[in-house]
C-alpha positions, 0 to 999 in steps of 0.5 A: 500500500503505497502512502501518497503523501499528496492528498487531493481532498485537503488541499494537496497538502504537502508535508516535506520538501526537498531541500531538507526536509522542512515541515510546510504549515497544513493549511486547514482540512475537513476534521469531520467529526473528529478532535484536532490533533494537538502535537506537543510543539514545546522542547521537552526534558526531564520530565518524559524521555519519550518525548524528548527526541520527538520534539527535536525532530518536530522541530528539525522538521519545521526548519528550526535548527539552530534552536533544536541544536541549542537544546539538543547541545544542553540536553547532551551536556547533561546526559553525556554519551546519549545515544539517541540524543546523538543521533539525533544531531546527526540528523540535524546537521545533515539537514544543513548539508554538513555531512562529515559532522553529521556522520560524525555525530552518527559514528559518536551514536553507534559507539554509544549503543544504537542499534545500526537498523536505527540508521539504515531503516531512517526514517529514510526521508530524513536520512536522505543526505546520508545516504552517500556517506562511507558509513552508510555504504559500509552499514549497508553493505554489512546488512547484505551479508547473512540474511538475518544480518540483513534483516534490519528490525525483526524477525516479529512473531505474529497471527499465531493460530493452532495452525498458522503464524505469521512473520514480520520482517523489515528490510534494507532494500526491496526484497523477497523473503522468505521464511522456513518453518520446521518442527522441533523434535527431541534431541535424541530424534535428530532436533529438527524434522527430516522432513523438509520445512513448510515455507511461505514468501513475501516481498518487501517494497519501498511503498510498505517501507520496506516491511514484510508478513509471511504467513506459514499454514500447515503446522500442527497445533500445540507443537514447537517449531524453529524458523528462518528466513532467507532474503533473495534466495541467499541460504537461511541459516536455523538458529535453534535457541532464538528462532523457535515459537510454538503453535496454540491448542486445537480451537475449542480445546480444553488447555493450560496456557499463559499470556502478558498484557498491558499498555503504555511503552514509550520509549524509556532506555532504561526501562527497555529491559521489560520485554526481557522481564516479560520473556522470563515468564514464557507468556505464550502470547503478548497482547498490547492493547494501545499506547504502544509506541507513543507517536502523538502526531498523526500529520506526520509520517516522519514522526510515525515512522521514526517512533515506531523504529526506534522500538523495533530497534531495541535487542530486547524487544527484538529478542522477545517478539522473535519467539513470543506471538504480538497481538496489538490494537492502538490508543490515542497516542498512537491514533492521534494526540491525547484523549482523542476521537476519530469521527464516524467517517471512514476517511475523514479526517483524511490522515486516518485512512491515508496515514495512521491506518497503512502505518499501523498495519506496516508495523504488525502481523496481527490476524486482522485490521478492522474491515480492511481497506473499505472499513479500516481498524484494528478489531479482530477476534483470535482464540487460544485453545478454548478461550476467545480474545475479541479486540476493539479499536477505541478511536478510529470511529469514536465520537465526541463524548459530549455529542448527540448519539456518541459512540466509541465503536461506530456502528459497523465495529458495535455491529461485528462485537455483538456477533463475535459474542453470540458465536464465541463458544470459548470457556473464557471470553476477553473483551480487550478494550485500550480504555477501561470499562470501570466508569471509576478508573479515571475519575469522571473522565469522558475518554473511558467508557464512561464517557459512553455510557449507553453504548457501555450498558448495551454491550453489556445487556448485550451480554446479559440477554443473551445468556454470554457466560465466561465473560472478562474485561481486559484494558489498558490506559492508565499508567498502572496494573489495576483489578475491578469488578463491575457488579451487575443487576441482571447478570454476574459481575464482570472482573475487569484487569487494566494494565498500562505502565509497560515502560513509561516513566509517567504514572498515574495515582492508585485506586484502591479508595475509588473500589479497585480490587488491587491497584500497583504503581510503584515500578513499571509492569505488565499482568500475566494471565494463566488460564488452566481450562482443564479443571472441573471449574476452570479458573484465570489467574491475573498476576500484576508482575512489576519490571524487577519480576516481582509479584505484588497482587494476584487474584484467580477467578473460577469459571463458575464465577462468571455464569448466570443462576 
């Protein structure tokens, strides 16, 4: 899917010029229904590390150098050796056209610990002038090397199903990958099948910025398999420790399994080595539901791209994804700016169809994005054995809270809900929203579910009328691990686990005098989450695990808990 970055309906907006890169102001376009997006244009510092390096390059984009360089300069004063502050200054200087500073600055970033995709994969647009140094020639040409060298960011483990995964990969040039997937025996039978490996090709273009999925079928369920994967035919090398993911259970099928989930990753160096601390614990999926990667500015695809490349770029995201399925869906922060509502429009505003939707899906490999093309989102549905996760998309169509008729999901999305719950037959039944459902969670807040009260109270009559056992809610948002229970008249209480402080430095005040069950804020964390479906009364333990490891609250939830009398 190509991003056209003229947009005949808003004016043929143009973003970026050629000389440099310079940000043109957006003249004003049609919102439709949706918020204006309001991109932090100040210089941030101490505060957030996330949004220190976005405000230099916003304002690099917008042409003002000397001032970015100033505060770029203070910022390196006092934190000497930061790689990504470097980095960033070699992008600036290379906007001047001083290319041996420039790469200087770059050399200075690689030696201090960025990664080298940082500069093959760019953003490209803003690495034009680099292009022709000796470094990037000699990063490049290292990258057409051994296919996994070549690999700029993944291999990324996606749409896992009992038969299927799926595979994401960005590379360094156009390219055609493909990935091979064998089954993993016992050491004493040889390792690896004999039988040839089941494989599945994909191509790489400029126009998905260079990013790839390979879907393998065919696979057994419940089985461990290796993989590798091979760029132009070059031979693909198994590297049995790292490349290795395993199947989910039969659909419907009775089984024991854990996964992790949570929200709330920015960018944070130091705090990276929570996807090391989520690996530990052998989650056999990891859902992140919204504010994954904090970009806060639809109206750039420069900004898009650069947020979500400095993630993938990390060794412990990357050695995480390698083996463990990502399922994902977006918040504000990454659908827009903070507290934000897309409007009932399919394609208005215009970065919606145009930029934030291919952008997001370049990005993953999950199951499904909405209704594609002609309906686009990232709801879908997957089940792991015999328990059901349905995954919303809380902005793309949400309305204003204030306004006639609001709505969080759009008609189509409210539509599809209710037949994903009528048909699921799992023992268990996740509703993962990226906003909480406690109308307690966030004070009175119309960003949650409380600003949507009667769409809230439908879905869960919903529920009630027709007689949907084993039901559970699942968020994200505030910058916490949290568990409520919402009590109902007509129907059993629906437990509600929220988790959302996966990196960020930023937190958010504990709930427990609001009626929380539990609520943690003291370190980063995530919520691990074990079904053991094979027992008479099948029961799902929610574990609250901080980054260090630790454990502060848990509570389990039987089955029977969750049915009507």
């Amino acid at each position: 899917m190509k991003l056209c970055l003229v947009c005949p309906a808003v004016f043929a907006i143009l973003l970026l010029s050629h000389a440099g890169i310079h940000a043109q102001e957006i003249p004003d376009y049609d919102l439709g229904g949706a918020s204006k997006p309001k991109p932090d244009m100040s210089f941030r510092k101490e505060d957030q590390y996330k949004r220190v390096h976005q405000s230099a390059l916003r304002f690099i984009l917008r042409g003002e150098l000397d001032k970015t360089e100033a505060f770029l300069d203070q910022y390196l004063a006092a934190h000497p050796g930061d790689a990504e502050t470097l980095y960033m200054l070699g992008i600036l200087h290379g906007q001047r056209d001083n290319i041996a500073k420039a790469e200087d600055f770059m050399k200075r970033a690689l030696a201090a610990g960025l990664p080298e995709g940082r500069l093959i994969a760019g953003p490209r647009e803003v690495m034009k002038t680099l292009r022709d140094t000796d470094l990037f020639e000699r990063l490049i040409e290292k990258h057409r090397g051994r296919s996994f060298r070549r690999i700029v960011h993944g291999p990324m483990v996606g749409n896992v199903t009992d038969t299927s995964a799926s595979f994401w990969v960005r590379t360094a040039d156009p390219s055609e990958v493909v990935v091979h997937v064998r089954e993993i025996l016992p050491v004493d039978q040889g390792g690896l099948a004999p039988d040839g490996p089941r494989s599945s090709t994909a191509v790489a273009t400029a126009d998905e910025d260079f990013t790839a999925v390979a879907e393998v079928t065919g696979l057994k369920p419940n089985t461990e398999y290796n993989y590798a994967i091979s760029i132009d035919g070059e031979p693909a090398a198994f590297a049995m420790k790292r490349h290795r993911f395993r199947t989910f259970a039969p659909q419907g099928e009775a089984s024991k399994f854990k996964i992790a989930f949570g929200g709330g990753a920015g960018y944070v160096p130091e705090n990276e080595r929570m996807w090391d601390t989520i690996g530990s614990f052998d989650p056999r999926a990891i859902l992140l539901l919204g504010d994954n990667v904090y970009i806060d500015d639809p109206e750039s695809v420069v900004m898009q791209q650069y947020t979500y490349q400095r993630r993938q770029s990390r060794p412990e995201w990357r050695k995480l994804t390698a083996r463990t399925p990502v399922f994902t869906i977006w918040d504000d922060h990454d659908f827009s700016t903070n507290d934000s509502w897309g409007g009932a429009d399919i394609d208005v505003p215009f970065w919606k169809k145009d930029w934030v939707f291919p952008i997001f899906r370049q990005n993953w490999a999950n199951p499904g994005y909405g209704g594609g093309d002609a309906q686009p989102g990232c709801w879908y549905s997957f089940q792991i054995g015999d328990v059901d996760f349905i995954m919303l998309d809380c902005r793309y169509y949400r309305t204003a809270p204030k306004g006639k008729d609001r709505s969080m999901l759009g008609a189509v999305q409210k539509k599809w809900l209710k037949e994903q719950l009528a048909d699921a037959k799992g023992t268990f039944k996740f509703l993962c929203s990226s906003v909480p459902w406690d109308f307690r969670t966030k004070g009175d807040s119309k960003d949650t579910w409380n600003g949507y009260k009667q769409e809230h109270e439908e879905i869960l009559t919903f529920i009630e009328d027709q007689k949907i056992e084993g039901v559970l809610l699942m968020s994200a948002d505030r910058h916490r691990s949290d568990c409520w229970k919402i009590e109902r008249e007509n129907g059993y209480g629906l437990y509600e686990f929220n988790s959302s402080r996966l990196t960020n430095q930023h937190v958010h005040p504990t709930m427990e005098k609001a009626g929380a069950i539990f609520s943690y804020n003291k370190l980063q964390s995530f919520g691990l989450v074990t079904f053991d479906t094979t027992v008479d009364d099948p029961q799902v333990k929610y574990e609250v695990v901080n980054i260090n490891g630790e454990k502060p609250h848990s509570i389990t939830v039987k089955r029977s808990e969750l049915a009507f009398d």
